[in-house]
C-alpha positions as CSV (number, residue, x, y, z in Angstrom):
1,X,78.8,156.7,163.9
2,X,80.9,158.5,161.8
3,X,79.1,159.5,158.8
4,X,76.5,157.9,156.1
5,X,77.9,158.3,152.6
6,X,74.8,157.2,150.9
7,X,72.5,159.1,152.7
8,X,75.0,162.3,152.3
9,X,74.6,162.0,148.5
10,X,77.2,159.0,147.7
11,X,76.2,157.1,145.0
12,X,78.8,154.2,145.5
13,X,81.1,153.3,148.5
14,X,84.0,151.0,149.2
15,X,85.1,150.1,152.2
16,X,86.9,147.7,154.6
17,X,85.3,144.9,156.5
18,X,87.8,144.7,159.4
19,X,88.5,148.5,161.0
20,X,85.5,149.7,162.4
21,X,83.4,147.1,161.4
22,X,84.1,144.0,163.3
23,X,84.9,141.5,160.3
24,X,87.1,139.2,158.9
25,X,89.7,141.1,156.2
26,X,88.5,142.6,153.0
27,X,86.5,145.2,151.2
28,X,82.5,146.1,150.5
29,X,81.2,147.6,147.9
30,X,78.0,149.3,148.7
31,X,75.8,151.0,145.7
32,X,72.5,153.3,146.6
33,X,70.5,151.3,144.2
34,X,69.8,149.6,141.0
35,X,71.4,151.9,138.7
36,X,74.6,152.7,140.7
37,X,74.9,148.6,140.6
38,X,74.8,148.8,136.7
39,X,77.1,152.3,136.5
40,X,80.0,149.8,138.3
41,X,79.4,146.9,135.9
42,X,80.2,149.0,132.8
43,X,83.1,150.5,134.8
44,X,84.7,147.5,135.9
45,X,83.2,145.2,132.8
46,X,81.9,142.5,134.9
47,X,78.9,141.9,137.5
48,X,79.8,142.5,140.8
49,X,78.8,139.6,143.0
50,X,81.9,138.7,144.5
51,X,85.0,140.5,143.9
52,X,88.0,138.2,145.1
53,X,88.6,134.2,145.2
54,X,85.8,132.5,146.6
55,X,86.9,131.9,150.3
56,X,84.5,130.4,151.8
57,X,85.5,130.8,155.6
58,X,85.8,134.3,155.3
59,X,82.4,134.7,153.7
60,X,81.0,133.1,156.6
61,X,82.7,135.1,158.8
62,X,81.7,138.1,156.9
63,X,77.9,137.0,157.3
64,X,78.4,136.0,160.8
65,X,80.1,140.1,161.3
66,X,76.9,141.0,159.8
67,X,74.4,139.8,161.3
68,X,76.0,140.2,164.7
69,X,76.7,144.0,163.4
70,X,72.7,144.3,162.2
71,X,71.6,143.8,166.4
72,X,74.9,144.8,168.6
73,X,76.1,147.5,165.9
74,X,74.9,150.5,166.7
75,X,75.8,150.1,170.4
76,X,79.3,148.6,169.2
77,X,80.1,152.1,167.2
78,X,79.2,154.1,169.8
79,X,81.6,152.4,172.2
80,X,84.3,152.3,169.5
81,X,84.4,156.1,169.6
82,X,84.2,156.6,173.1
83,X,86.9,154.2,173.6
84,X,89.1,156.2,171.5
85,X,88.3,159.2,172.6
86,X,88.9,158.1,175.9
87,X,92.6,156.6,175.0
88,X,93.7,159.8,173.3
89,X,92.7,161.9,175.7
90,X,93.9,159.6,178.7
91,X,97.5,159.5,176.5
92,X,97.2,163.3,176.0
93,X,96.4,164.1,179.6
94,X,99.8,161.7,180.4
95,X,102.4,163.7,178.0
96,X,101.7,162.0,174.8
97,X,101.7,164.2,171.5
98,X,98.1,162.5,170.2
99,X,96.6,164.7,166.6
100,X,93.8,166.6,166.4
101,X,93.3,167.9,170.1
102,X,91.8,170.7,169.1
103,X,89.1,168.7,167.3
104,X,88.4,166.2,170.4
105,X,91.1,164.0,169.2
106,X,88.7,161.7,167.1
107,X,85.3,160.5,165.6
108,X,86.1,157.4,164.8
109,X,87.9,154.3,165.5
110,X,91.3,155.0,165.1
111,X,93.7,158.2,167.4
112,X,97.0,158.7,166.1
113,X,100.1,159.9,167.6
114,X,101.7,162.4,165.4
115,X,105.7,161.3,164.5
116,X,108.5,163.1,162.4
117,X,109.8,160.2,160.4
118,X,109.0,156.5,159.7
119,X,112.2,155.9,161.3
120,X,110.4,157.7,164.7
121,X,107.6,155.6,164.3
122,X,109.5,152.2,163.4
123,X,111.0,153.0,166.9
124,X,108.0,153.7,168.9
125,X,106.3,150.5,167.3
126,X,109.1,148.5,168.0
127,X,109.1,149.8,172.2
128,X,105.3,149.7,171.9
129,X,105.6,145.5,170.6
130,X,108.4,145.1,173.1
131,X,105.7,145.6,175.9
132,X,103.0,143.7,174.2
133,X,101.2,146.8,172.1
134,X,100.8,146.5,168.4
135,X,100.6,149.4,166.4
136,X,101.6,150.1,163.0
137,X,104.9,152.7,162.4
138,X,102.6,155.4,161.5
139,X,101.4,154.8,165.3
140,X,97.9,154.8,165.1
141,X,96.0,153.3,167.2
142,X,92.6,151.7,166.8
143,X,89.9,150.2,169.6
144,X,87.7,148.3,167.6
145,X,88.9,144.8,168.6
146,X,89.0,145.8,172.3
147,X,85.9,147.0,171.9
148,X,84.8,143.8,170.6
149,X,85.9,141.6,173.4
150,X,84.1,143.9,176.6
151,X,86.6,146.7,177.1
152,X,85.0,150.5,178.0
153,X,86.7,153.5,178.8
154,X,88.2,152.6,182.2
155,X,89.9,149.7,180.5
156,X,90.9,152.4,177.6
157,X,92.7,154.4,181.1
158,X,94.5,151.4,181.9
159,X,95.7,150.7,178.2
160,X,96.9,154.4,177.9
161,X,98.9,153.5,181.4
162,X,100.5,151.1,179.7
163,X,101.6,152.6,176.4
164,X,103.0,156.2,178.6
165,X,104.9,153.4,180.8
166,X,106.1,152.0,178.1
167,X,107.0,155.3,175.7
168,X,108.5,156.8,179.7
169,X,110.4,153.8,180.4
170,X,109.2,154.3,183.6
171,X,109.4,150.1,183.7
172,X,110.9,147.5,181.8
173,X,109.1,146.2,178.8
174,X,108.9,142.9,180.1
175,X,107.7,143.9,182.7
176,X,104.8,146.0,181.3
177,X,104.4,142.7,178.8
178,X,103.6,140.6,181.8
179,X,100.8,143.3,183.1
180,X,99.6,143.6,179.8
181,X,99.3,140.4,179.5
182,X,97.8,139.2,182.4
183,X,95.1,142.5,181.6
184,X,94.3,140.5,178.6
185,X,93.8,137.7,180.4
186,X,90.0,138.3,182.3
187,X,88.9,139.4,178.6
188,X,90.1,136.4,176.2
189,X,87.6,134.0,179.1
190,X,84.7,136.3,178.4
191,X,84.9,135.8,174.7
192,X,82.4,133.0,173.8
Protein backbone atom coordinates (compact mmCIF):
# COMPACT_ATOMS: atom_id res chain seq x y z
CA UNK A 1 0.00 0.00 0.00
CA UNK A 2 2.78 2.10 0.49
CA UNK A 3 4.73 2.23 -2.63
CA UNK A 4 6.13 -0.21 -5.50
CA UNK A 5 9.85 0.22 -5.84
CA UNK A 6 10.15 -1.85 -8.87
CA UNK A 7 7.52 -0.53 -10.65
CA UNK A 8 8.83 3.19 -9.61
CA UNK A 9 12.17 2.36 -11.44
CA UNK A 10 14.04 0.12 -8.60
CA UNK A 11 16.10 -2.22 -9.97
CA UNK A 12 16.79 -4.21 -6.67
CA UNK A 13 15.07 -4.14 -3.29
CA UNK A 14 15.67 -5.53 0.24
CA UNK A 15 13.37 -5.74 2.61
CA UNK A 16 12.06 -7.35 5.80
CA UNK A 17 9.74 -10.28 6.08
CA UNK A 18 8.06 -9.47 9.41
CA UNK A 19 6.88 -5.49 9.57
CA UNK A 20 4.31 -5.02 7.19
CA UNK A 21 4.39 -8.22 5.72
CA UNK A 22 3.05 -10.72 8.02
CA UNK A 23 6.21 -13.25 8.24
CA UNK A 24 8.43 -14.97 10.19
CA UNK A 25 11.88 -12.72 10.87
CA UNK A 26 14.30 -11.95 8.09
CA UNK A 27 15.02 -10.18 4.85
CA UNK A 28 13.95 -10.45 0.90
CA UNK A 29 15.74 -9.63 -1.72
CA UNK A 30 13.69 -8.80 -4.74
CA UNK A 31 15.39 -8.04 -8.33
CA UNK A 32 13.22 -6.67 -11.52
CA UNK A 33 14.55 -9.33 -13.63
CA UNK A 34 17.25 -11.54 -15.03
CA UNK A 35 19.93 -9.11 -15.25
CA UNK A 36 19.42 -7.27 -11.90
CA UNK A 37 19.72 -11.10 -10.44
CA UNK A 38 23.20 -11.41 -12.21
CA UNK A 39 24.34 -7.38 -11.32
CA UNK A 40 23.95 -8.87 -7.31
CA UNK A 41 25.94 -11.97 -8.01
CA UNK A 42 29.02 -10.12 -9.08
CA UNK A 43 28.39 -7.64 -6.23
CA UNK A 44 28.11 -10.01 -3.53
CA UNK A 45 30.37 -12.88 -5.45
CA UNK A 46 27.93 -15.68 -4.94
CA UNK A 47 24.40 -16.81 -6.35
CA UNK A 48 21.74 -15.68 -4.43
CA UNK A 49 19.41 -18.47 -3.56
CA UNK A 50 19.32 -18.28 0.04
CA UNK A 51 21.15 -15.86 1.91
CA UNK A 52 21.35 -17.13 5.66
CA UNK A 53 21.52 -20.77 7.40
CA UNK A 54 19.17 -22.95 6.07
CA UNK A 55 16.26 -22.93 8.68
CA UNK A 56 13.96 -24.84 7.56
CA UNK A 57 10.93 -23.78 9.84
CA UNK A 58 11.18 -20.38 9.01
CA UNK A 59 11.30 -21.12 5.34
CA UNK A 60 8.06 -22.72 5.77
CA UNK A 61 6.71 -20.11 7.58
CA UNK A 62 8.00 -17.72 4.97
CA UNK A 63 6.11 -19.78 2.23
CA UNK A 64 3.17 -20.17 4.35
CA UNK A 65 3.30 -15.78 4.89
CA UNK A 66 3.26 -15.92 1.20
CA UNK A 67 0.95 -17.64 -0.03
CA UNK A 68 -1.50 -16.48 2.59
CA UNK A 69 -0.18 -12.75 1.64
CA UNK A 70 -0.72 -13.63 -2.45
CA UNK A 71 -4.96 -14.00 -1.55
CA UNK A 72 -5.67 -11.96 1.95
CA UNK A 73 -2.75 -9.27 1.12
CA UNK A 74 -4.05 -6.63 -0.46
CA UNK A 75 -7.03 -6.44 1.93
CA UNK A 76 -4.40 -7.10 4.90
CA UNK A 77 -2.34 -3.72 3.84
CA UNK A 78 -5.12 -1.76 3.51
CA UNK A 79 -6.31 -2.52 7.00
CA UNK A 80 -2.73 -2.15 8.33
CA UNK A 81 -2.81 1.52 7.32
CA UNK A 82 -6.12 2.26 8.43
CA UNK A 83 -5.41 0.75 11.68
CA UNK A 84 -2.55 3.06 12.17
CA UNK A 85 -3.98 5.83 11.09
CA UNK A 86 -6.69 5.28 13.26
CA UNK A 87 -4.37 4.79 16.47
CA UNK A 88 -2.40 7.94 15.88
CA UNK A 89 -5.09 9.94 15.33
CA UNK A 90 -7.21 8.39 18.29
CA UNK A 91 -3.71 9.02 20.57
CA UNK A 92 -3.43 12.50 18.98
CA UNK A 93 -7.11 13.48 19.51
CA UNK A 94 -6.32 12.10 23.48
CA UNK A 95 -3.17 14.58 24.22
CA UNK A 96 -0.46 12.38 22.74
CA UNK A 97 2.48 14.13 20.77
CA UNK A 98 2.21 11.44 17.67
CA UNK A 99 4.76 12.73 14.24
CA UNK A 100 3.75 13.83 11.17
CA UNK A 101 0.15 15.29 11.85
CA UNK A 102 0.36 17.52 9.41
CA UNK A 103 0.90 14.60 6.89
CA UNK A 104 -2.13 12.35 8.31
CA UNK A 105 0.14 10.87 10.73
CA UNK A 106 1.09 7.82 8.47
CA UNK A 107 1.06 5.54 5.22
CA UNK A 108 2.24 2.80 6.51
CA UNK A 109 2.39 0.39 9.28
CA UNK A 110 4.15 1.89 11.81
CA UNK A 111 2.96 5.81 13.91
CA UNK A 112 5.48 7.08 16.09
CA UNK A 113 5.49 9.21 19.11
CA UNK A 114 8.02 11.79 18.86
CA UNK A 115 10.54 11.72 22.29
CA UNK A 116 13.55 14.02 23.33
CA UNK A 117 16.00 11.39 24.48
CA UNK A 118 16.40 7.57 24.54
CA UNK A 119 16.27 8.02 28.15
CA UNK A 120 12.46 9.57 27.49
CA UNK A 121 11.70 6.78 25.52
CA UNK A 122 13.34 3.90 27.73
CA UNK A 123 10.70 5.44 30.23
CA UNK A 124 7.73 5.51 28.25
CA UNK A 125 8.48 1.87 27.08
CA UNK A 126 9.08 0.79 30.26
CA UNK A 127 5.25 2.46 31.61
CA UNK A 128 3.92 1.32 28.30
CA UNK A 129 5.27 -2.80 29.18
CA UNK A 130 4.18 -2.21 32.77
CA UNK A 131 0.52 -2.16 31.43
CA UNK A 132 0.99 -4.83 28.97
CA UNK A 133 2.12 -2.58 25.58
CA UNK A 134 5.29 -3.35 23.90
CA UNK A 135 7.00 -0.84 22.08
CA UNK A 136 10.45 -0.23 21.32
CA UNK A 137 12.31 3.08 23.25
CA UNK A 138 12.08 4.93 20.07
CA UNK A 139 8.20 4.44 20.72
CA UNK A 140 6.87 3.46 17.64
CA UNK A 141 4.22 1.78 17.21
CA UNK A 142 3.27 -0.78 14.58
CA UNK A 143 -0.38 -2.59 13.82
CA UNK A 144 0.56 -5.27 11.63
CA UNK A 145 0.21 -8.16 14.03
CA UNK A 146 -3.15 -6.79 15.40
CA UNK A 147 -4.14 -6.57 12.16
CA UNK A 148 -3.35 -10.06 11.61
CA UNK A 149 -5.38 -11.54 14.38
CA UNK A 150 -9.00 -9.52 13.44
CA UNK A 151 -8.51 -6.13 14.96
CA UNK A 152 -10.04 -2.84 12.89
CA UNK A 153 -10.13 0.60 13.79
CA UNK A 154 -12.58 0.48 16.71
CA UNK A 155 -10.27 -2.04 18.37
CA UNK A 156 -7.31 0.60 17.30
CA UNK A 157 -9.77 3.28 19.70
CA UNK A 158 -9.73 0.99 22.44
CA UNK A 159 -5.82 0.29 22.13
CA UNK A 160 -5.14 4.13 22.05
CA UNK A 161 -7.47 4.17 25.48
CA UNK A 162 -5.20 2.09 26.83
CA UNK A 163 -1.77 3.57 26.06
CA UNK A 164 -3.30 7.57 27.12
CA UNK A 165 -4.40 5.59 30.46
CA UNK A 166 -1.45 4.33 30.85
CA UNK A 167 1.10 7.49 29.65
CA UNK A 168 -1.97 9.69 32.13
CA UNK A 169 -1.79 7.41 34.96
CA UNK A 170 -5.17 7.88 35.02
CA UNK A 171 -5.09 3.96 36.43
CA UNK A 172 -2.68 1.73 37.77
CA UNK A 173 -0.72 -0.37 35.31
CA UNK A 174 -1.92 -3.40 36.66
CA UNK A 175 -4.80 -2.54 36.34
CA UNK A 176 -4.80 -1.44 32.68
CA UNK A 177 -2.53 -4.98 32.26
CA UNK A 178 -5.64 -6.88 33.38
CA UNK A 179 -8.02 -4.88 30.75
CA UNK A 180 -5.47 -5.26 28.27
CA UNK A 181 -5.28 -8.48 28.78
CA UNK A 182 -8.53 -9.71 28.96
CA UNK A 183 -9.01 -7.43 25.43
CA UNK A 184 -6.57 -9.81 24.06
CA UNK A 185 -8.37 -12.48 25.17
CA UNK A 186 -11.62 -12.69 22.41
CA UNK A 187 -8.79 -12.38 19.71
CA UNK A 188 -6.04 -15.09 20.62
CA UNK A 189 -9.66 -17.76 20.35
CA UNK A 190 -10.29 -16.42 16.90
CA UNK A 191 -6.85 -17.30 15.70
CA UNK A 192 -6.93 -20.72 13.93
Amino acid sequence: MFQDPLREGAQILFGSTHKTFPGPQGGIIIGSGEEEEKKLWEVLGFPIVLVDNPHLHRIAALGAALEEYEKYGSNYAKQVVKNAKTLAEELYKNGVSVAYADLGFTESHQIYLPVNSLEEGRKICSTLEKAGIIVDIMVRLGTQEVTMIGMKEKEMKKIANFIVSALTKSKPLETIKAEVKDFLTTFRQNVT
